[in-house]
C-alpha positions, -999 to +999 in steps of 0.1 A: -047+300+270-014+287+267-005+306+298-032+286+316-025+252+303+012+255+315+000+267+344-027+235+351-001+211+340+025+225+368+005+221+393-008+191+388+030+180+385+034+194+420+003+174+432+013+146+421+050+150+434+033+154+468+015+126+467+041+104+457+060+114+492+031+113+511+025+080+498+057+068+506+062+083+539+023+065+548+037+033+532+071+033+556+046+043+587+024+014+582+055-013+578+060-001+611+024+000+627+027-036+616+053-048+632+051-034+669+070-068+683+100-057+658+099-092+645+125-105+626+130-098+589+134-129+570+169-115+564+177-115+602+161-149+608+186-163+584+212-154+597+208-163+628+201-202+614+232-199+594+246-189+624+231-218+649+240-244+623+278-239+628+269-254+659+274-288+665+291-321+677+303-349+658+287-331+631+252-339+646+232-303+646+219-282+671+177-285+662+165-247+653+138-230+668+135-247+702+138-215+730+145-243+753+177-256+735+185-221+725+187-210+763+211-241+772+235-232+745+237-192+754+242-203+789+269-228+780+288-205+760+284-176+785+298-203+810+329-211+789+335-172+782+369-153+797+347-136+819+331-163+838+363-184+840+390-157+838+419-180+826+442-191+797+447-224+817+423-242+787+442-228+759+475-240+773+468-275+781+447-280+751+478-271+728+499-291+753+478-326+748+456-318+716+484-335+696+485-368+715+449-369+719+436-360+683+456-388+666+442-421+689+408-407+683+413-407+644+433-441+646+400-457+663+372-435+640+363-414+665+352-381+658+376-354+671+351-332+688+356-360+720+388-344+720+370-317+743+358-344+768+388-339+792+386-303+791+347-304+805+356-334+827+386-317+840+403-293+826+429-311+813+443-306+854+464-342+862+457-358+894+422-348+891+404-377+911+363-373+913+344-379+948+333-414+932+372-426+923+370-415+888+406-403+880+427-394+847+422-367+818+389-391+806+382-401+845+378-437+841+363-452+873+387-480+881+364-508+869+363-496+831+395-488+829+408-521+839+383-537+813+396-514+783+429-526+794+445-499+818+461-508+848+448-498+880+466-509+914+480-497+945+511-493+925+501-485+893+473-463+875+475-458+842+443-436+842+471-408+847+491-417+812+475-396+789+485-420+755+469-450+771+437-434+788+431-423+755+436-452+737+412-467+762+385-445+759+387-444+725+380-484+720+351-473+749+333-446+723+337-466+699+316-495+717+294-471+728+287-458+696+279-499+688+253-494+709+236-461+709+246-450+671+248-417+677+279-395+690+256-375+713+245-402+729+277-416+730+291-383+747+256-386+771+266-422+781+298-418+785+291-393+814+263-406+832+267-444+825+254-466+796+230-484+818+212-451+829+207-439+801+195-463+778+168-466+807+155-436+800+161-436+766+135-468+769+110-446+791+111-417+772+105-435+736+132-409+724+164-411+711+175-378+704+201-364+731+185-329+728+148-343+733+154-363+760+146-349+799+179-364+815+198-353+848+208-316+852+248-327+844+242-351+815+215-325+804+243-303+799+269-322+792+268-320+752+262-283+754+290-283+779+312-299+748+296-274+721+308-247+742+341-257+749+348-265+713+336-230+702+359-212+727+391-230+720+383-227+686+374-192+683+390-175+711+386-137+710+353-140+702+344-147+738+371-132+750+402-146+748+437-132+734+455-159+723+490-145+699+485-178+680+448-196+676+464-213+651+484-235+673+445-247+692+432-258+660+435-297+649+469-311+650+478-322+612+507-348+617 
């Protein structure tokens, strides 16, 4: 009898060993049955947020979960990346005229993400001068440079002088920012014209930059910034080698 109890109580040891496994293995299997779009654990998903929300400018956020605002900042970035421009030229100017341009904007209380403004407008190249006359690092057209104090003659332009554009279009954010109150909108207006786009700020009854349906350049344009900041800031990440990053980052006087 004994005999036959150990026996009954071994292999109900084993049944139930087997079922445990089975009942795993079916418990994995269904997970998976269950999720046939592979959507995101809520592990992933943070992640990725925590990895959008480094993304900003002027410390104004990038909204989450919009595909359309997601899209325009992958392509922006890809844009910016060694591969699509295949130069250091950026890098180089930016350490060149970072350290004049990074103390006017704090002098004025102007956040130092505009500091990437005339690398999207032009590279940071001198004697850049747009099909419209704009000129300079900041390409002031002639008339607002004049009225933020910069002279502009047949002899003299002092759009070219990188000190005093800056100083000038720092005093012009910093009215802009009077007006609009926010620094993407400031960074909008500033490229397609103060004017314009509180006329569509008016049409649209929005006031958020990334909300708003604006032209195909000033649609861009803040992305455009984003991206720039995010490559001269974090180089080999999209593709650069740069010996010393350190150097790129914000000049402490």
């Amino acid at each position: 009898m004994k005999r036959k109890s150990v026996i009954t109580c071994s292999l109900m040891l084993v049944v139930c060993l087997v079922a445990k496994m089975f009942g795993y293995s079916y418990s994995t299997g269904f997970d998976k049955i269950n999720n046939p779009l592979n959507i995101e654990t809520t592990e992933e998903k943070t992640a990725k947020e925590e990895s959008q929300k480094l993304l900003s400018f002027a410390d104004e956020m990038i909204p989450l979960g919009d595909e359309k605002i997601d899209y325009k900042m992958k392509r922006a970035l890809k844009a910016n990346s060694f591969r699509q421009l295949q130069t250091l030229k950026l890098h180089q100017r930016a350490e060149k005229w970072f350290p004049v341009i990074e103390p006017v904007l704090k002098k004025y209380g102007i956040p130092e993400d505009f500091k990437y403004v005339p690398l999207v407008e032009t590279g940071m190249a001198h004697g850049k001068v747009s099909p419209k006359g704009a000129a300079g690092l900041w390409q002031f057209m002639p008339q607002t440079a004049r009225s933020y104090g910069l002279k502009v003659n047949s002899q003299v332009d002092e759009r070219t002088n990188v000190y005093l554009s800056t100083v000038a279009a720092a005093k012009y954010l910093r009215d802009l920012y009077k007006v609009f109150n926010s620094w993407t909108l400031v960074a909008a207006a500033y490229n397609v014209g103060e004017g314009s786009l509180q006329r569509q700020i008016n049409r649209q009854g929005e006031d958020n930059y990334f909300r708003l349906k604006l032209n195909r350049e000033t649609g861009r344009y803040v992305y455009s910034l984003i991206s720039m900041k995010e490559v001269i800031e974090k180089p080999e990440k999209y593709g650069y080698k740069i010996n010393n990053p350190r150097k790129l980052m914000a000049y402490q006087p």
